[in-house]
Biopython code that builds the backbone (N, CA, C, O; Angstrom):
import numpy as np
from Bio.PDB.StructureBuilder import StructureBuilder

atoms = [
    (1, "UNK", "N", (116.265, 102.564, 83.706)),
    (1, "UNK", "CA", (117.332, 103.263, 84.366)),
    (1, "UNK", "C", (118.397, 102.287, 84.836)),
    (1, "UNK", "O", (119.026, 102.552, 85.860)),
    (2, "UNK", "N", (118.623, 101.250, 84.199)),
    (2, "UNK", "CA", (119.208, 100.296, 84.689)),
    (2, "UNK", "C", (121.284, 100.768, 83.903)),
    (2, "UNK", "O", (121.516, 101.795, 83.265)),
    (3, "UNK", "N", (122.005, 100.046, 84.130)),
    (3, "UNK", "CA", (123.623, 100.128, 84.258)),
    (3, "UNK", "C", (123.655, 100.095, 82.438)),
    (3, "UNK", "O", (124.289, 100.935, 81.799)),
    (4, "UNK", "N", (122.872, 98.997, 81.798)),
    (4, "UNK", "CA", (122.846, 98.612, 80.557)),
    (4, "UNK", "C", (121.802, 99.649, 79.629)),
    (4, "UNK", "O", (122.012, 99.527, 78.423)),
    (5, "UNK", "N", (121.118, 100.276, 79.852)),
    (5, "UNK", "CA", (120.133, 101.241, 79.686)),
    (5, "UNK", "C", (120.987, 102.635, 79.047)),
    (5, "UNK", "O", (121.047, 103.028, 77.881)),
    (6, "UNK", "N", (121.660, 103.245, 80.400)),
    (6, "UNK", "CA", (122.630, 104.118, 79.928)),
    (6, "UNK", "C", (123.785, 103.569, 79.128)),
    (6, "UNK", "O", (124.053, 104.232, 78.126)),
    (7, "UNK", "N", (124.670, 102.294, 79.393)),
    (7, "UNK", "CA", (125.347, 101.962, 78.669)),
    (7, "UNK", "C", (124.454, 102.325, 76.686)),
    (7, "UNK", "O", (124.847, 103.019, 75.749)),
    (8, "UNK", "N", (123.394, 101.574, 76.838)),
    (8, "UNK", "CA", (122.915, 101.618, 75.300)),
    (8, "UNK", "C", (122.712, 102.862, 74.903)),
    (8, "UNK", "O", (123.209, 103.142, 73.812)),
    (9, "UNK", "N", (121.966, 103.928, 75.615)),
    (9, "UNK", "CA", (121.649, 104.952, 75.101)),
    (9, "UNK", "C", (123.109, 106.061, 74.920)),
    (9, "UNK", "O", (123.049, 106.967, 74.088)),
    (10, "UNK", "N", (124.128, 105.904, 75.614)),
    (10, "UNK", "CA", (125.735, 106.503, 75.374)),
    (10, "UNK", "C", (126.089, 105.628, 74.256)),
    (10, "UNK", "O", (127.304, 105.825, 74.280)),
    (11, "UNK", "N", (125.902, 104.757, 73.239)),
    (11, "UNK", "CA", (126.248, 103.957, 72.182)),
    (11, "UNK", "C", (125.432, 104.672, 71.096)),
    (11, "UNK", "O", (125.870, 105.090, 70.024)),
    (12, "UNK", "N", (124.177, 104.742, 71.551)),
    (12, "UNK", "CA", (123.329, 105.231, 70.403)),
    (12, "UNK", "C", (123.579, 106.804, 70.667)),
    (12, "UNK", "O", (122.663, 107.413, 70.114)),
    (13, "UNK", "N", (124.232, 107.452, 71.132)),
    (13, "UNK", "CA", (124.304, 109.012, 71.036)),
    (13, "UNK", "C", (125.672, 108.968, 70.681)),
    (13, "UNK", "O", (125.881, 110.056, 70.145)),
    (14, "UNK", "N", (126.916, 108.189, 70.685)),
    (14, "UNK", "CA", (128.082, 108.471, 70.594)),
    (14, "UNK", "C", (128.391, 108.124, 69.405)),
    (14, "UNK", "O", (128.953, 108.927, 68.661)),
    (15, "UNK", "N", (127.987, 106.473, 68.885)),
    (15, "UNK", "CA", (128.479, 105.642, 68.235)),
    (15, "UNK", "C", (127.294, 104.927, 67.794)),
    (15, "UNK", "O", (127.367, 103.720, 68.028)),
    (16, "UNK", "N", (126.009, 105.382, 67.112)),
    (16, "UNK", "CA", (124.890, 104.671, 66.908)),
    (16, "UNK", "C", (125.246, 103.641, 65.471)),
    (16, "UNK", "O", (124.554, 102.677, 65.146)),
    (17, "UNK", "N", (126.231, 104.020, 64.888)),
    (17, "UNK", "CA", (126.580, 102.989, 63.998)),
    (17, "UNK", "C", (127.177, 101.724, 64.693)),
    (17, "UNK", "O", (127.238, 100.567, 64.278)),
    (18, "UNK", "N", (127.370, 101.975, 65.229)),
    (18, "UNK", "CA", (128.148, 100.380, 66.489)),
    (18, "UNK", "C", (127.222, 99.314, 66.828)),
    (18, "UNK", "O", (127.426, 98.123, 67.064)),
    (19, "UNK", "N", (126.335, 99.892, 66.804)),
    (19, "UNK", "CA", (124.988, 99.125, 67.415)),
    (19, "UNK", "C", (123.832, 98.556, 66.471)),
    (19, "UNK", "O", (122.905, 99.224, 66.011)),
    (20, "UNK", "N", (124.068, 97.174, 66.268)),
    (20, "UNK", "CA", (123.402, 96.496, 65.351)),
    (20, "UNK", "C", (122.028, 96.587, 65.536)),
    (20, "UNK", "O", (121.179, 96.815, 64.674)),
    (21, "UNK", "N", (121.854, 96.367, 66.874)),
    (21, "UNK", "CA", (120.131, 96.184, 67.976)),
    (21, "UNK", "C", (120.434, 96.726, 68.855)),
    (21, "UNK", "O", (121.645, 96.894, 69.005)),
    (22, "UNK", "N", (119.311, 97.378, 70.073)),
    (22, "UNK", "CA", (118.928, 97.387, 70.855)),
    (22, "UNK", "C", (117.743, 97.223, 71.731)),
    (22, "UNK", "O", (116.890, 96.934, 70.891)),
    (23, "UNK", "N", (117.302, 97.221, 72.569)),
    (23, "UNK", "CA", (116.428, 96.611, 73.772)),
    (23, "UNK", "C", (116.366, 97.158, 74.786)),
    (23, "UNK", "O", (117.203, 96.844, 75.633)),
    (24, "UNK", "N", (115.254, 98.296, 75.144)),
    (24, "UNK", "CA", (115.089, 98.697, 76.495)),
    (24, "UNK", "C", (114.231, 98.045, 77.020)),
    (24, "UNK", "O", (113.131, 98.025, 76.468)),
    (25, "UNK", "N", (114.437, 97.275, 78.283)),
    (25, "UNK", "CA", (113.495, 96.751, 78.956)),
    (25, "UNK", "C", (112.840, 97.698, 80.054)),
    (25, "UNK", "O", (111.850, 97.365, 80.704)),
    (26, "UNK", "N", (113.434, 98.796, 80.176)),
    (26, "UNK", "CA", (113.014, 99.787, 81.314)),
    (26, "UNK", "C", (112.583, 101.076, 80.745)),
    (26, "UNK", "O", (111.901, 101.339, 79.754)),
    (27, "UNK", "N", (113.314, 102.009, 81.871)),
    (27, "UNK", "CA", (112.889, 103.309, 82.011)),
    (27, "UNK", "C", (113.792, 103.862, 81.008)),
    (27, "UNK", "O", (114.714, 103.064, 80.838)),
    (28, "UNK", "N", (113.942, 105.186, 80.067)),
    (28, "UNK", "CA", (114.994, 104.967, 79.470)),
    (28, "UNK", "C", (115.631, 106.398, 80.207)),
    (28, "UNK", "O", (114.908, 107.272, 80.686)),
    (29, "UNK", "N", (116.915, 106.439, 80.194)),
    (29, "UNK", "CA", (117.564, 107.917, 81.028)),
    (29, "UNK", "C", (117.828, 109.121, 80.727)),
    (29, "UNK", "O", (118.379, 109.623, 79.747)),
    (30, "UNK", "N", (117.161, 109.754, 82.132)),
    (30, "UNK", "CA", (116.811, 111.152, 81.973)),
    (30, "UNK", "C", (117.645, 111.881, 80.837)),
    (30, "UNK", "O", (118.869, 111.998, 80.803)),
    (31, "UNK", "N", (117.045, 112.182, 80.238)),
    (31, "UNK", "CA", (117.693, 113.090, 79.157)),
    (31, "UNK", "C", (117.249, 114.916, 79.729)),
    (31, "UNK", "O", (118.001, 115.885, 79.841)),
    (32, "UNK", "N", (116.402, 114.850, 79.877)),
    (32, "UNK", "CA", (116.749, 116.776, 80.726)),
    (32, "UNK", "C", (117.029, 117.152, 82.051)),
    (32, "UNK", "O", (117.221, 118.268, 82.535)),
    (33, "UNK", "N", (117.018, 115.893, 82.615)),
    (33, "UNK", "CA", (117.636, 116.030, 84.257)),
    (33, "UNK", "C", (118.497, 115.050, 84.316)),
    (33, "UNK", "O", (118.601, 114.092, 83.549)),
    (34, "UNK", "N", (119.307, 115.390, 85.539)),
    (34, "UNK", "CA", (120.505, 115.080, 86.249)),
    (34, "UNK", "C", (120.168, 113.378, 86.283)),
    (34, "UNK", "O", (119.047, 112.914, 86.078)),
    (35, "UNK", "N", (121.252, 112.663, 86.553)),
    (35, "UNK", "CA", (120.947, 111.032, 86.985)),
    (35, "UNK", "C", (120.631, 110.742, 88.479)),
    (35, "UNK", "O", (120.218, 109.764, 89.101)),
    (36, "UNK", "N", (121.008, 112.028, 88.790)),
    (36, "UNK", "CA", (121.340, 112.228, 90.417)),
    (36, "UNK", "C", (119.246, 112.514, 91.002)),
    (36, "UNK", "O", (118.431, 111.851, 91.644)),
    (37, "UNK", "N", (119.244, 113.838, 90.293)),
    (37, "UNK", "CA", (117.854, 114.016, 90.619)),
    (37, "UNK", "C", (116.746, 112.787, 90.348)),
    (37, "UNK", "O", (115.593, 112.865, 90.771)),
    (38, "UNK", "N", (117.124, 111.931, 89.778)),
    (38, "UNK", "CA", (116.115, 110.943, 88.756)),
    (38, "UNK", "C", (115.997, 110.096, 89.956)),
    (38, "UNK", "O", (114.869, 109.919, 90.418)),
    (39, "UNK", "N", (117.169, 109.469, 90.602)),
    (39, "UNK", "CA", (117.318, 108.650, 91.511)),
    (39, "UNK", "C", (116.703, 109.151, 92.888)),
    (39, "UNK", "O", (116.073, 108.468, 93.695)),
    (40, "UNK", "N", (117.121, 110.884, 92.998)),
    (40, "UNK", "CA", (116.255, 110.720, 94.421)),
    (40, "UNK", "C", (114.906, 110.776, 94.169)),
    (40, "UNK", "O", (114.134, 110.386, 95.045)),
    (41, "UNK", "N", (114.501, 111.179, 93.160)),
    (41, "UNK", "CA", (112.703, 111.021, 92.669)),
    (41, "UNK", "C", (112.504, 109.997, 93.139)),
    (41, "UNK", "O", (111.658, 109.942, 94.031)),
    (42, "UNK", "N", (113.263, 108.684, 92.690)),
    (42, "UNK", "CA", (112.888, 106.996, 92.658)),
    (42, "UNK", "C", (113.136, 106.943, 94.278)),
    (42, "UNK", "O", (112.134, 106.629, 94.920)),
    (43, "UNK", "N", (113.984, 107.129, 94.812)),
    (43, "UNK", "CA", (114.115, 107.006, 96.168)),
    (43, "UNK", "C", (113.330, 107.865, 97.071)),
    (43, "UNK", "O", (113.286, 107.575, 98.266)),
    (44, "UNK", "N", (112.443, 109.328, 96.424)),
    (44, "UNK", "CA", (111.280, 109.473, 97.608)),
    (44, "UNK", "C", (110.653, 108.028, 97.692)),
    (44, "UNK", "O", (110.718, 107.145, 98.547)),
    (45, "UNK", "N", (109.831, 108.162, 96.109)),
    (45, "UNK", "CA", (108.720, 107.359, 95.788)),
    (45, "UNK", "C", (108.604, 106.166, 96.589)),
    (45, "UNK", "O", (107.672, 105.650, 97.206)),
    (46, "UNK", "N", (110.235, 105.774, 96.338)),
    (46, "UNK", "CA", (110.218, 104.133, 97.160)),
    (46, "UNK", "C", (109.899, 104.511, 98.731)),
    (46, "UNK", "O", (108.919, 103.915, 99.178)),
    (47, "UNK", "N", (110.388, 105.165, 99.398)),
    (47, "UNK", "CA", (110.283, 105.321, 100.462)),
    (47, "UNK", "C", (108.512, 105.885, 100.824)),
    (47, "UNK", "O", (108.356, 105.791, 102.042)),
    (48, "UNK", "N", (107.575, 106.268, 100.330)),
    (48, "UNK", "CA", (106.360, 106.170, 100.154)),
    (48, "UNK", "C", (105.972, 105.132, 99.911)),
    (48, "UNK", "O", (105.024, 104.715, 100.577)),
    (49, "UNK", "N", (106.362, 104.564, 99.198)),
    (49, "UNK", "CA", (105.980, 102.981, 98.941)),
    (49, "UNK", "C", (105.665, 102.242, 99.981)),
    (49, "UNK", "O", (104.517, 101.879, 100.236)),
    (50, "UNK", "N", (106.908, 101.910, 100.802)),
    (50, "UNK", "CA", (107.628, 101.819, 101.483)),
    (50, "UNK", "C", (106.350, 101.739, 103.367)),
    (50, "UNK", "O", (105.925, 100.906, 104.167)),
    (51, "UNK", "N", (106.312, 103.137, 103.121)),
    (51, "UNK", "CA", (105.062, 103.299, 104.286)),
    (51, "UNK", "C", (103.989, 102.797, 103.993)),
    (51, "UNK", "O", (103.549, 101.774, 104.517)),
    (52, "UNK", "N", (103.496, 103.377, 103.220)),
    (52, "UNK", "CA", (102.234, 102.644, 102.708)),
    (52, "UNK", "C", (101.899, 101.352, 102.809)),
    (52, "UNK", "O", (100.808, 100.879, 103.127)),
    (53, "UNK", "N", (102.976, 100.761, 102.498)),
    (53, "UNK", "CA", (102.917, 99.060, 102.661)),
    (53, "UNK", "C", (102.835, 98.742, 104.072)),
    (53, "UNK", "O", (102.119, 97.838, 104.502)),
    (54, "UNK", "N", (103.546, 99.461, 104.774)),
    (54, "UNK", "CA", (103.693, 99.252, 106.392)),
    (54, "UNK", "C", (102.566, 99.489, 106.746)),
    (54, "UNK", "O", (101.944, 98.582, 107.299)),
    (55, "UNK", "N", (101.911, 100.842, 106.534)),
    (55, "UNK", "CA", (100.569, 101.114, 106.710)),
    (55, "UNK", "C", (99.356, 100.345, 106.857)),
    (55, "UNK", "O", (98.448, 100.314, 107.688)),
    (56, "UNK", "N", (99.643, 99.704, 105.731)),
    (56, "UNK", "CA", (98.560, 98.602, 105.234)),
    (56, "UNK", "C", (98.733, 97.222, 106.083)),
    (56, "UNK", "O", (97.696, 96.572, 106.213)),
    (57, "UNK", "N", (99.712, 96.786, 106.575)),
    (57, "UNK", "CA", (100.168, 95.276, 106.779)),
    (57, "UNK", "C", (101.509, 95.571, 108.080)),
    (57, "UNK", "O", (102.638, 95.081, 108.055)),
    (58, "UNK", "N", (100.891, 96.582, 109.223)),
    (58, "UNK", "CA", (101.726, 96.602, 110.444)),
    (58, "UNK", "C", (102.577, 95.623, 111.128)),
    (58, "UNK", "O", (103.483, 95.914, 111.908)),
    (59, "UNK", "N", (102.334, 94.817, 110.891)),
    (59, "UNK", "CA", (102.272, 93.618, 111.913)),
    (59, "UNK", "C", (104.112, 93.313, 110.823)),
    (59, "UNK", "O", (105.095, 92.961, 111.475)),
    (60, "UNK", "N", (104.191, 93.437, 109.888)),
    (60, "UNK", "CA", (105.207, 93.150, 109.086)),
    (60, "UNK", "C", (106.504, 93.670, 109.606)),
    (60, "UNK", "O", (107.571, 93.058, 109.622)),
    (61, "UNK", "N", (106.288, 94.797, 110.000)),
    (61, "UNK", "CA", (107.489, 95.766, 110.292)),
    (61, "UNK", "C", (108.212, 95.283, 110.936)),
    (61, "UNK", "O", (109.373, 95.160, 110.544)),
    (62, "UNK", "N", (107.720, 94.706, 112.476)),
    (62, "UNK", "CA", (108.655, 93.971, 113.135)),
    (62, "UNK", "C", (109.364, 92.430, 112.750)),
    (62, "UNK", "O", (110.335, 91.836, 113.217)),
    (63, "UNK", "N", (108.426, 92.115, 111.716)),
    (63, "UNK", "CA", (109.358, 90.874, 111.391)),
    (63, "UNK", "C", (110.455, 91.042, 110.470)),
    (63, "UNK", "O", (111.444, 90.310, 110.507)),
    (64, "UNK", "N", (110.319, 91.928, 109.693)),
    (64, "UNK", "CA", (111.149, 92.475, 108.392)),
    (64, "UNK", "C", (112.365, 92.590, 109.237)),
    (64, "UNK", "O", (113.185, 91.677, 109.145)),
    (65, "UNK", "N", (112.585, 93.506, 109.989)),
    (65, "UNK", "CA", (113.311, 93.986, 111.278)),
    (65, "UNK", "C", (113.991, 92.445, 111.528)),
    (65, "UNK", "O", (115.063, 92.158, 110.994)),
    (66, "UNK", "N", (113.472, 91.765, 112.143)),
    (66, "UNK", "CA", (113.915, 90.639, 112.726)),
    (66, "UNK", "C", (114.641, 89.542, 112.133)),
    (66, "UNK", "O", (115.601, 88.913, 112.577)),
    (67, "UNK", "N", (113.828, 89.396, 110.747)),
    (67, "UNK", "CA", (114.959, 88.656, 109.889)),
    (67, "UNK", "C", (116.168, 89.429, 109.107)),
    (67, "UNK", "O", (117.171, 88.759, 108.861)),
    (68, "UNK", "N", (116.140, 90.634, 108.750)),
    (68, "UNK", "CA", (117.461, 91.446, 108.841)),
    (68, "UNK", "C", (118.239, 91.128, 109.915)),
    (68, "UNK", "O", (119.381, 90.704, 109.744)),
    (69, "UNK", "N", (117.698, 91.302, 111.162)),
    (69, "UNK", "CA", (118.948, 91.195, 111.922)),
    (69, "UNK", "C", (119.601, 89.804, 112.240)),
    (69, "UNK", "O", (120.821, 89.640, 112.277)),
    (70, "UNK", "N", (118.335, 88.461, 112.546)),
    (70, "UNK", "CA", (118.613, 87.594, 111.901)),
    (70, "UNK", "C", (120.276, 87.147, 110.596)),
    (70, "UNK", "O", (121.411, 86.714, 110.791)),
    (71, "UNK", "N", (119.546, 87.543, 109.461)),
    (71, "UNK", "CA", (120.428, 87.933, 108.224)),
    (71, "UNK", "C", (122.207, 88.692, 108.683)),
    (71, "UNK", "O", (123.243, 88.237, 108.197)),
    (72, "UNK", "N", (122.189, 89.360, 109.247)),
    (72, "UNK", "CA", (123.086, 90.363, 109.983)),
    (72, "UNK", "C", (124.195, 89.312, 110.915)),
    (72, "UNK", "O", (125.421, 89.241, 110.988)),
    (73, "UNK", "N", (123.053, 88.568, 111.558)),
    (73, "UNK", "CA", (123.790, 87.470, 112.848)),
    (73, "UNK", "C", (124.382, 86.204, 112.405)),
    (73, "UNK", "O", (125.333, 85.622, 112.925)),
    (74, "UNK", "N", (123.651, 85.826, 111.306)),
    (74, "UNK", "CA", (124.058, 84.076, 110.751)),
    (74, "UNK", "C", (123.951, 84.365, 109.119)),
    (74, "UNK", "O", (123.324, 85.154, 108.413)),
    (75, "UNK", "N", (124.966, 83.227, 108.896)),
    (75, "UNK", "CA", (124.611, 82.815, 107.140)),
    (75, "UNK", "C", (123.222, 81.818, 106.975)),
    (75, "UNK", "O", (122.872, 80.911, 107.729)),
    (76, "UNK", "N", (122.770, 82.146, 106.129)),
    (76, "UNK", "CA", (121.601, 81.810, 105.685)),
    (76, "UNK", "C", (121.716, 81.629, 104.456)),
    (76, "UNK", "O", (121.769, 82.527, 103.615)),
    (77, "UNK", "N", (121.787, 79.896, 104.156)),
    (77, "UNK", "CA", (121.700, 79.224, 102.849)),
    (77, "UNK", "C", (120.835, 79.360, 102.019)),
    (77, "UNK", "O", (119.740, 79.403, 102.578)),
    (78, "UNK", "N", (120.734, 79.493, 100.475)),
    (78, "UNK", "CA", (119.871, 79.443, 99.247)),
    (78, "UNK", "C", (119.497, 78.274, 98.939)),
    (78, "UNK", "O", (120.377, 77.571, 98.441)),
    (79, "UNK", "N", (118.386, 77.775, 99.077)),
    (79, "UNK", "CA", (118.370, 76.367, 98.286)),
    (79, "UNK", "C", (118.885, 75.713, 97.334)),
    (79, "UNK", "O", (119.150, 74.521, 97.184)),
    (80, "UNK", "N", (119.014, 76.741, 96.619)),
    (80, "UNK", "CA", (120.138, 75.987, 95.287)),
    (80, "UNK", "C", (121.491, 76.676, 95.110)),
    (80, "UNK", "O", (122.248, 76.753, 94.142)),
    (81, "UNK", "N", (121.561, 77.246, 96.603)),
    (81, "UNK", "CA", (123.425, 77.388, 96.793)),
    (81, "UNK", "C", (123.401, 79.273, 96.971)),
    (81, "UNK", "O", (122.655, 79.948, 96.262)),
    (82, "UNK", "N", (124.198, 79.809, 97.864)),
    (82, "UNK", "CA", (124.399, 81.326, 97.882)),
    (82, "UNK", "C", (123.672, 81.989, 98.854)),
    (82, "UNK", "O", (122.553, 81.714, 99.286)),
    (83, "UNK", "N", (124.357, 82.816, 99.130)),
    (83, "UNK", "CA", (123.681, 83.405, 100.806)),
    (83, "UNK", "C", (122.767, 84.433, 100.750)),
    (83, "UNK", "O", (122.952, 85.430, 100.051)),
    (84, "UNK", "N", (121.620, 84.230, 101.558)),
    (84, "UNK", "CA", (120.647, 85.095, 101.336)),
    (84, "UNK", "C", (121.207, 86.231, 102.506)),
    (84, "UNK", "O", (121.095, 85.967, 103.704)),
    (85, "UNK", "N", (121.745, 87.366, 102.092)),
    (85, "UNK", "CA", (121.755, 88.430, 102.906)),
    (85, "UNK", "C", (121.216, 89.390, 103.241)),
    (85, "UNK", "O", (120.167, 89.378, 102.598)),
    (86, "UNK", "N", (121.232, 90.222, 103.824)),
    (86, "UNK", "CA", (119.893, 91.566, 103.640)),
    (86, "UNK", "C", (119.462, 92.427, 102.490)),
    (86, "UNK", "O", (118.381, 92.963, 102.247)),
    (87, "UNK", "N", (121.053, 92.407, 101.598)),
    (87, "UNK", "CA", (120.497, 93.300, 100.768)),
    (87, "UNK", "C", (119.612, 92.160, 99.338)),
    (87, "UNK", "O", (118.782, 92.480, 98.486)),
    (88, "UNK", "N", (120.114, 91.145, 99.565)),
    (88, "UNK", "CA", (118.572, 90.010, 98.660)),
    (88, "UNK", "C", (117.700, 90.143, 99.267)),
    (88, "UNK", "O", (116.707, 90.640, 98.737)),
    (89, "UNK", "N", (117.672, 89.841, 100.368)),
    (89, "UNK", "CA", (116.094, 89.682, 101.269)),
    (89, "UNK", "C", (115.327, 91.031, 100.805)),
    (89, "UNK", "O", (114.137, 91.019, 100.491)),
    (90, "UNK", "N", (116.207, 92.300, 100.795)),
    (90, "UNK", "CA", (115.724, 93.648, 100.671)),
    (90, "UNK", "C", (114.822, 93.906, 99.071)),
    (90, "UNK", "O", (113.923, 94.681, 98.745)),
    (91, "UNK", "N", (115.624, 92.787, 98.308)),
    (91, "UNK", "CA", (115.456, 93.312, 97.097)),
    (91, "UNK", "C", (114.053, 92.514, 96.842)),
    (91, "UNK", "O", (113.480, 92.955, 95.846)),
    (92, "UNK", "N", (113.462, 91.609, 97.394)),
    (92, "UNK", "CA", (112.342, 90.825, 97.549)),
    (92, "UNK", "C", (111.339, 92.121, 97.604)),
    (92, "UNK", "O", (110.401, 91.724, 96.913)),
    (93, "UNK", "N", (111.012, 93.429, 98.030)),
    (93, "UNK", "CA", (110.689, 94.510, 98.332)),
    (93, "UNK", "C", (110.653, 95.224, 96.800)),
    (93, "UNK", "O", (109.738, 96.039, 96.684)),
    (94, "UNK", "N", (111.380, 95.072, 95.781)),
    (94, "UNK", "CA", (111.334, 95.618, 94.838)),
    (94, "UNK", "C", (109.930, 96.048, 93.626)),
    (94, "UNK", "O", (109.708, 96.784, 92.665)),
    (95, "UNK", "N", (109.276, 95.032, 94.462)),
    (95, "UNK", "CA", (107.609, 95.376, 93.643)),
    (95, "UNK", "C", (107.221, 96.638, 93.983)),
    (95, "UNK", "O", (106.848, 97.499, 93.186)),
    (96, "UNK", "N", (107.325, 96.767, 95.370)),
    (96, "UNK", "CA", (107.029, 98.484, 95.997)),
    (96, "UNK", "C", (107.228, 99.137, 95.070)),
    (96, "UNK", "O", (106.190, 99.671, 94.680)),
    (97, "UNK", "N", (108.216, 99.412, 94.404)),
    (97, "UNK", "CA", (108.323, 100.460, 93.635)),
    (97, "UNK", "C", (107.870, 100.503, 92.042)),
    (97, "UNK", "O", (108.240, 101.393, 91.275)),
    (98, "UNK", "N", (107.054, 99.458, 91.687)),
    (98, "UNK", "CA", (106.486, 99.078, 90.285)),
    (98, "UNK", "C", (104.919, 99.855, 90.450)),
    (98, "UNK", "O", (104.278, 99.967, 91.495)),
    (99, "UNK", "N", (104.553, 100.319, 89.139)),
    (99, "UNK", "CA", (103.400, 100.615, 89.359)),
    (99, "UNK", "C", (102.031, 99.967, 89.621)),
    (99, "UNK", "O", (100.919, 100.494, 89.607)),
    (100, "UNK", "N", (102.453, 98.441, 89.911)),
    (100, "UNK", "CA", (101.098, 97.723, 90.390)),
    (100, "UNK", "C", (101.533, 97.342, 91.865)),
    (100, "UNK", "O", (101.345, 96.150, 92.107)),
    (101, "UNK", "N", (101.943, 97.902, 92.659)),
    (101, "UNK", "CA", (102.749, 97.923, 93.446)),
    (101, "UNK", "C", (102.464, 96.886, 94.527)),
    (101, "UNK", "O", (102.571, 95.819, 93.922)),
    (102, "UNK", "N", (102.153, 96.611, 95.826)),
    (102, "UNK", "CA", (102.331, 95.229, 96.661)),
    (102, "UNK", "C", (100.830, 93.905, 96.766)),
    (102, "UNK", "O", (100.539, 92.731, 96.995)),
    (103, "UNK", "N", (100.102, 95.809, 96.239)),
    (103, "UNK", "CA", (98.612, 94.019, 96.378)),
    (103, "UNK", "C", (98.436, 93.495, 95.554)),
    (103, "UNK", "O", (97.354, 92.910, 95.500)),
    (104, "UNK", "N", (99.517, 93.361, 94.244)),
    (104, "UNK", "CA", (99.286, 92.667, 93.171)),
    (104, "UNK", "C", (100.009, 91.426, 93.416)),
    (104, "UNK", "O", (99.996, 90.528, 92.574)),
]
sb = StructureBuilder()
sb.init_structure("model")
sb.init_model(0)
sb.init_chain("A")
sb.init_seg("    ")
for serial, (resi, resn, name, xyz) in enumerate(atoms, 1):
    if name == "N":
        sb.init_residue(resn, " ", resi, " ")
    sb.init_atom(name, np.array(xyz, "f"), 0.0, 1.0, " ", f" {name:<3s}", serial, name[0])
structure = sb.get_structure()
């Protein structure tokens, strides 16, 4: 479901002669539902995720919390250059939503 995903699959439905190769590395897009509905599916799920993990590993919540706001208050350097802001720090979280999801 990624930006390049739909880009390919609108090539191969519009213009499939255009397209020498392609490569889905993901999900490929909804073809009988909305893009809209697909996403809030992905966005319950994550948000189940989401608890669950909290569930499991309490003690996290408040630190998660803390270095956001942290993140929020000061720049915070990358080791090899670029600012770690909340929404990177956030995306560190992105296993949640894979199907082997955080105790892997």
């Amino acid at each position: 479901q990624s930006y390049g995903g739909f880009c390919l699959a609108t090539y191969l439905s519009l213009a499939p002669a255009g397209v020498a190769a392609g490569l889905f590395t993901g999900g490929l897009p909804p073809a009988l539902r909305s893009v809209t509905d697909v996403y809030r599916g992905t966005y319950r799920v994550l948000c189940q995720r989401n608890e669950q993990f909290y569930a499991r590993y309490p003690e996290d919540r408040p630190l998660v919390n803390a270095i956001l706001r942290l993140l929020q208050q000061q720049t915070v350097e990358m080791p090899r250059g670029g600012r770690l802001s909340c929404r990177r720090f956030q995306m560190l979280g992105i296993v949640l939503g894979s199907k082997s999801g955080f105790e892997t």
